[in-house]
C-alpha positions as CSV (number, residue, x, y, z in Angstrom):
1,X,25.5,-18.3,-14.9
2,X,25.8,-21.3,-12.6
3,X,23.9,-24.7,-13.6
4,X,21.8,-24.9,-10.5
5,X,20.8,-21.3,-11.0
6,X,20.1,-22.3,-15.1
7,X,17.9,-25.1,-13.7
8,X,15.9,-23.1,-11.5
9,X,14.4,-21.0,-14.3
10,X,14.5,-23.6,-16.9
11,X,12.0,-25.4,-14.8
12,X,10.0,-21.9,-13.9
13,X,9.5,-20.9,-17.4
14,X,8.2,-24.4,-18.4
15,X,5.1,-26.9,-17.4
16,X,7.3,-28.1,-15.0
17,X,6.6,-24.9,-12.9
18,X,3.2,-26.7,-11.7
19,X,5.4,-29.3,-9.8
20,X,7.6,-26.8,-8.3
21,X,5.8,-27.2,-4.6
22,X,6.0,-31.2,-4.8
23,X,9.9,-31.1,-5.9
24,X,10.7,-28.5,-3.3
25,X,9.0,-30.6,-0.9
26,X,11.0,-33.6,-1.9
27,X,14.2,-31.6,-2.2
28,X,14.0,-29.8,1.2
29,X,14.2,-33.2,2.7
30,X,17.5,-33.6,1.7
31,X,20.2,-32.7,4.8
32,X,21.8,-29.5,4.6
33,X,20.6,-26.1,3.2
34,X,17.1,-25.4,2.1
35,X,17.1,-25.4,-1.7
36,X,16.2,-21.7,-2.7
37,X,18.8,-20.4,-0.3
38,X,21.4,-22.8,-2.0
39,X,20.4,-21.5,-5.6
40,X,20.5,-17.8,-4.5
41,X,23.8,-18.5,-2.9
42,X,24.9,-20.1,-6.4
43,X,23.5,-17.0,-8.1
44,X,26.2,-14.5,-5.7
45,X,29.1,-16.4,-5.9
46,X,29.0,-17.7,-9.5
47,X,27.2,-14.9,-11.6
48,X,27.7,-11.9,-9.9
49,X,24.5,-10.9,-10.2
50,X,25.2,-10.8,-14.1
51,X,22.3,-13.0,-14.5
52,X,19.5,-10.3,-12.3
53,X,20.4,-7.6,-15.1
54,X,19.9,-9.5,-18.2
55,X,16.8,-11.1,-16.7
56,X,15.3,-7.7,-15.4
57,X,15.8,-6.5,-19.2
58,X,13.9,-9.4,-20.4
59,X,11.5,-9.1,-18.0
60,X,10.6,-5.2,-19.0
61,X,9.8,-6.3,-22.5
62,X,8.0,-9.8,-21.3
63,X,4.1,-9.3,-21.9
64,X,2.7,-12.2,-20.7
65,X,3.7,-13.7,-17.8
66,X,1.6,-16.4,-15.3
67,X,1.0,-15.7,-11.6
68,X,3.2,-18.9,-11.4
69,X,6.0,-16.8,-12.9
70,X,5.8,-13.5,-11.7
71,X,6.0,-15.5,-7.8
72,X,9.1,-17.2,-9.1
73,X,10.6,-14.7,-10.7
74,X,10.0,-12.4,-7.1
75,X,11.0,-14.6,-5.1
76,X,14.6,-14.9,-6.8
77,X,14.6,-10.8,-7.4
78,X,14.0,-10.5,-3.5
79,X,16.0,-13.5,-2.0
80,X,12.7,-14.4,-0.1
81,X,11.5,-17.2,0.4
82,X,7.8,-17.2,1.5
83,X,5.4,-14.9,0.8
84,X,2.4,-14.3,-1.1
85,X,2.5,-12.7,-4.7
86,X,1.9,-9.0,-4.0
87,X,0.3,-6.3,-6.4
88,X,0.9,-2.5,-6.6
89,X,-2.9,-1.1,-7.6
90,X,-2.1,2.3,-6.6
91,X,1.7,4.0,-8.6
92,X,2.0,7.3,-9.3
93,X,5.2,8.4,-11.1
94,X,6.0,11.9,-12.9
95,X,8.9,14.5,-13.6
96,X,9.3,16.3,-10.5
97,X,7.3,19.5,-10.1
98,X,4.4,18.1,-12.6
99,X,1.7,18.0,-9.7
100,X,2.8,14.1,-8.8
101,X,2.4,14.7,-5.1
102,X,-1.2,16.0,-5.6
103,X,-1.9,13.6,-8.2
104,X,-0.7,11.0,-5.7
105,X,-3.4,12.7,-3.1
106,X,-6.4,12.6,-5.5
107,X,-5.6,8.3,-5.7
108,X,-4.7,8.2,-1.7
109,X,-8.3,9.7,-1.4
110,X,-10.2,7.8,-4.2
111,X,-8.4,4.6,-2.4
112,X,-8.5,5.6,1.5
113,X,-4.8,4.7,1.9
114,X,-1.7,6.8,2.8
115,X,1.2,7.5,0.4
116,X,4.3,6.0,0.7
117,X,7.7,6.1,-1.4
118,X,9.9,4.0,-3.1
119,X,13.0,5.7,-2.8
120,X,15.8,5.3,0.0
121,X,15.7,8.1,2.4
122,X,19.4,8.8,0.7
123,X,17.8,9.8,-2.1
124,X,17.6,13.3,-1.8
125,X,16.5,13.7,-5.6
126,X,13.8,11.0,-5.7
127,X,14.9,9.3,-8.5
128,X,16.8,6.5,-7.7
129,X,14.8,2.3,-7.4
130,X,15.3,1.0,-4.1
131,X,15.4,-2.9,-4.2
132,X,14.8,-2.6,-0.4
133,X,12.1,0.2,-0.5
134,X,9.9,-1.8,-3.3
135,X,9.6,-5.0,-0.7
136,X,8.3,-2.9,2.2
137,X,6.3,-1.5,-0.1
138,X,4.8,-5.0,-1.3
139,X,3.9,-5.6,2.4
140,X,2.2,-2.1,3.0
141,X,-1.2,-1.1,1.6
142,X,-0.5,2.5,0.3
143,X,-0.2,4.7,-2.8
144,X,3.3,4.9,-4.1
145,X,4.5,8.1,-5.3
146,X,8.4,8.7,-6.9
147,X,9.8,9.8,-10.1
148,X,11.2,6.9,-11.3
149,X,12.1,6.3,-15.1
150,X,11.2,3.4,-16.6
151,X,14.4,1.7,-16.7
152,X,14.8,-2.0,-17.2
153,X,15.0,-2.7,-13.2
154,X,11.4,-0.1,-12.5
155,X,9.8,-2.1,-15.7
156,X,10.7,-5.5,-14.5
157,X,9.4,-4.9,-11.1
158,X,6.8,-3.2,-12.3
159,X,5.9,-6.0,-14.5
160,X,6.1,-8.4,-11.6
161,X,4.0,-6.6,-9.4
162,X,1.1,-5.8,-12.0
163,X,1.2,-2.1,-11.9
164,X,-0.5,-0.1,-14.1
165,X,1.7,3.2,-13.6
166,X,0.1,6.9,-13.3
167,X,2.3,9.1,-15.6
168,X,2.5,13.0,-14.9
169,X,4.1,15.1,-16.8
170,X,4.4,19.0,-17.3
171,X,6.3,21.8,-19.8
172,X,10.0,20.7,-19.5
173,X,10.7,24.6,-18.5
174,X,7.7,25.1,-16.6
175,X,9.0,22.1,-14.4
176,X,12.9,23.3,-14.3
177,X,11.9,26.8,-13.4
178,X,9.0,25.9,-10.6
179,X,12.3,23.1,-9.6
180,X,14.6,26.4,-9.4
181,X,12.1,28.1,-7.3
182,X,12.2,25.0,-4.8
183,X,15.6,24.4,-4.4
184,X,16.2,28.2,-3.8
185,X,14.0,28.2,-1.1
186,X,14.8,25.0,0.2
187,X,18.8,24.8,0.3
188,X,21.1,26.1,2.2
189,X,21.6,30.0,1.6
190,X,25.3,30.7,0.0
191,X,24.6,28.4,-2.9
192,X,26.4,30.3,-6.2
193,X,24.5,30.8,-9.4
194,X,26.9,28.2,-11.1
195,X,25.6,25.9,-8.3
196,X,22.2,26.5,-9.3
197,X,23.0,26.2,-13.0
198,X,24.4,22.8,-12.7
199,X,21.4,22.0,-10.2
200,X,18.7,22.8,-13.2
201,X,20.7,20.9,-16.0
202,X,21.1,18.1,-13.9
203,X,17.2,17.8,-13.3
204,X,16.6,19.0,-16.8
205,X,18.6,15.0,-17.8
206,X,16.4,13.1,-15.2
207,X,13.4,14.7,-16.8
208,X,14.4,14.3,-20.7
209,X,15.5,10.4,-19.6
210,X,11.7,10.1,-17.6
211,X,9.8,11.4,-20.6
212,X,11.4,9.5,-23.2
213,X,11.7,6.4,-21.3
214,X,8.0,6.4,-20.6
215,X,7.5,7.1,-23.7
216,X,9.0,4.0,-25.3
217,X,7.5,1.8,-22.8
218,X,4.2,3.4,-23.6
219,X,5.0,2.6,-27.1
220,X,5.3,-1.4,-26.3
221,X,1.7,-1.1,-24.9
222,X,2.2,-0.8,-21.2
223,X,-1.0,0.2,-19.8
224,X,-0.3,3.9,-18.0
225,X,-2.5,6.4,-17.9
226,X,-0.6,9.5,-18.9
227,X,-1.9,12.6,-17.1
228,X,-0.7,16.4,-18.1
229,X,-0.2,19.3,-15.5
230,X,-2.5,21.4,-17.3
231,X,-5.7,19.2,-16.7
232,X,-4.4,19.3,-13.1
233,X,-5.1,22.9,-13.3
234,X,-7.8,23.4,-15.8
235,X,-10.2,20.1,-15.2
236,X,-10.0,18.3,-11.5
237,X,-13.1,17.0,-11.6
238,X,-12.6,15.3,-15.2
239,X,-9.5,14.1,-13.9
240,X,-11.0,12.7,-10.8
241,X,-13.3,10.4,-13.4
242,X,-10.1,9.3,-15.3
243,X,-8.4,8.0,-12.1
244,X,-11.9,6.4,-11.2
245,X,-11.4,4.3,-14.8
246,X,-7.7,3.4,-14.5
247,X,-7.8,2.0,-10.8
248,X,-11.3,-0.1,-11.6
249,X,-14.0,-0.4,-8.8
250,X,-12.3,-2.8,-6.8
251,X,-9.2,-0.7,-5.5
252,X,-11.6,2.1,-4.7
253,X,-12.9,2.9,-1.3
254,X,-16.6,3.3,-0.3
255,X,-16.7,6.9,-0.1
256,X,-13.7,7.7,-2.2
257,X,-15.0,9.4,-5.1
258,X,-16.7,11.8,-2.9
259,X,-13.5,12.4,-0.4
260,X,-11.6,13.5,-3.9
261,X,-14.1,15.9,-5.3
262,X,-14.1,17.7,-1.6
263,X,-10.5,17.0,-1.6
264,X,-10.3,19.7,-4.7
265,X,-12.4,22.3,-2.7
266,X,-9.4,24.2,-1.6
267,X,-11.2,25.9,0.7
268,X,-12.3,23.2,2.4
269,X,-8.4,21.5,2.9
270,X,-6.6,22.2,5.8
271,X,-3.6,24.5,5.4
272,X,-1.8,21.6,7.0
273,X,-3.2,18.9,4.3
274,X,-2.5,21.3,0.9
275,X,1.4,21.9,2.5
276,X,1.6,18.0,2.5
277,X,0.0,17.8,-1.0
278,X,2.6,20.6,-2.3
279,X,-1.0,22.5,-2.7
280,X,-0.6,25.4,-5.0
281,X,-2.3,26.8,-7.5
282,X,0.6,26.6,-10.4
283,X,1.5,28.5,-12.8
284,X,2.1,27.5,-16.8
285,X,5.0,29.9,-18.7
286,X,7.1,30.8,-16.3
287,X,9.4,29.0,-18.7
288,X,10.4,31.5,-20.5
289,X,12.4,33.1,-17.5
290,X,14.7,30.5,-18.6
291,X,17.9,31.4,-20.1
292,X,17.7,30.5,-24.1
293,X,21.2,29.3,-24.1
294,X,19.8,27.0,-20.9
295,X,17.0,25.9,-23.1
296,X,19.4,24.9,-26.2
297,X,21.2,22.6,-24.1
298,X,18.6,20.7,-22.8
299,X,17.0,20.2,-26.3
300,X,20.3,19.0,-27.0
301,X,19.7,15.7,-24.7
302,X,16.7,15.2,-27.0
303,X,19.0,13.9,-29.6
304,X,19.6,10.6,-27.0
305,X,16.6,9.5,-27.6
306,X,16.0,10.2,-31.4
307,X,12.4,7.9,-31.9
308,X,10.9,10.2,-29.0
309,X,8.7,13.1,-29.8
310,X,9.0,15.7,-27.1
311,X,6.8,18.5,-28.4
312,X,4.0,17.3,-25.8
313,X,6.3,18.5,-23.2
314,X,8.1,21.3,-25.2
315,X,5.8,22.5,-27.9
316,X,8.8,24.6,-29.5
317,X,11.0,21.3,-29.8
């Protein structure tokens, strides 16, 4: 790690900090390049970028940090330069197929904003962080909806930007099949049953490594609230009032609570609004269509993560 860039945070992490706008002042009177430019520049050519991934991992276990730190620590992250610190009040993440997108809905409705992504329009999966994505997002006023696992990169932005993450999660089989259903409908025709095999198992990873990650950070007392596909289904309206506690009265609009209970009157949602929504009503079991060999190897990947319990997500585990 360069010296200037060893500078820069030895003086963000300490009292020092407070001083930061009079010394940048000072410094930016100096001729030649403005100073947080110069550092970032130091940071490329000397580090690599080394430095970013040990300080994101720090970052997903740090607890506490001041607004003072989370702006500095952003503002290196992001290579800007001016802006105010953002917050992400509205984040919904979950395996895909657990009722995320509707989920996503109920808190676009409770909030009255739209719902946005953080993934890179390459991303065909929707599991990938997108350093590029997560700035617009900071800039936009919306709900953000992926399936990101809480690796050390989502937890240290995540930690920056004060979330307080929305967890869905569903039966690991119930998800793979109702994920084989979409991609059979959705794919080009042609596509071989060894195609579609490989296509499951490869969703089956990204779901064991989103549970279990989760899981740990859940364990290190991030505040998520955890939401099952099943109360989707079974209790709406009780869900409605456990959104209504996690996102606090100020992130909620005037009318929201009501525009969320009429949003789960099916009958009263436009065909056009429940296709956007993904608006079905679900089915739970349908994993047991799947192959017992299929199923052995995906318990298999449980053994990477040996601390987790997975029985909440497959009860025979």
């Amino acid at each position: 790690m360069g010296r200037a860039l060893a500078a820069h945070f030895l003086i963000a992490r300490s009292p020092l900090a407070r001083l930061r706008p009079i010394l940048e002042r000072m410094l930016s009177a100096i001729p030649g390049s403005p100073v947080l430019p110069l550092l970032w520049r130091f940071a490329e050519e000397e580090s690599d970028f080394t430095y970013e991934s040990h300080l994101e991992r720090r970052l997903a276990r740090e607890a506490d940090l001041t607004p003072a730190q989370r702006w500095n620590y952003l503002r290196y992250l992001f290579r800007r330069a001016d802006f105010e610190l953002p917050e992400l009040p509205y984040v919904v993440v979950g395996m895909p197929k657990s009722a995320s997108t509707f989920v996503s809905g109920l808190v676009a409705e409770l909030a009255g904003v739209p719902i946005d992504t953080p993934h890179s329009p390459n991303d065909f999966l929707g599991t990938g962080f997108d350093k590029g994505r997560m700035w617009d997002l900071c800039n936009a006023h919306s709900v953000v909806h992926g399936h990101l696992a809480a690796t050390p990169r989502t937890l240290s932005y995540f930690r920056l930007l004060n979330v307080r993450p929305i967890i869905t999660v569903r039966n690991i089989f119930d998800a793979l099949r109702s994920y084989a259903d979409h991609i059979t409908v959705t794919e080009e025709d042609g596509r071989s049953a060894l195609w579609m095999n490989f296509a499951v198992m490869r969703m089956a990873a990204l779901n064991v490594e989103f549970y279990a990650t989760w899981c740990r950070a859940w364990q290190r007392g991030w505040d998520q609230l955890w939401v099952e596909y099943d109360e989707v289904r079974s209790d709406p309206h009780g869900l409605v009032d456990r959104l209504v506690m996690h996102l606090g009265a100020a992130n909620l609009a005037r009318d929201g609570v009501a525009r969320a209970q009429a949003m789960l009157e099916g009958d009263r949602m436009s065909q056009e609004r429940k296709r956007s929504l993904m608006f079905n009503k679900g089915q739970s079991g349908r994993g047991r269509e799947i192959p017992e060999v299929q199923k052995s190897v995906v318990r298999q990947m449980y053994s990477i993560y040996p601390d987790i319990d997975f029985s909440p997500i497959d009860p025979e585990a």
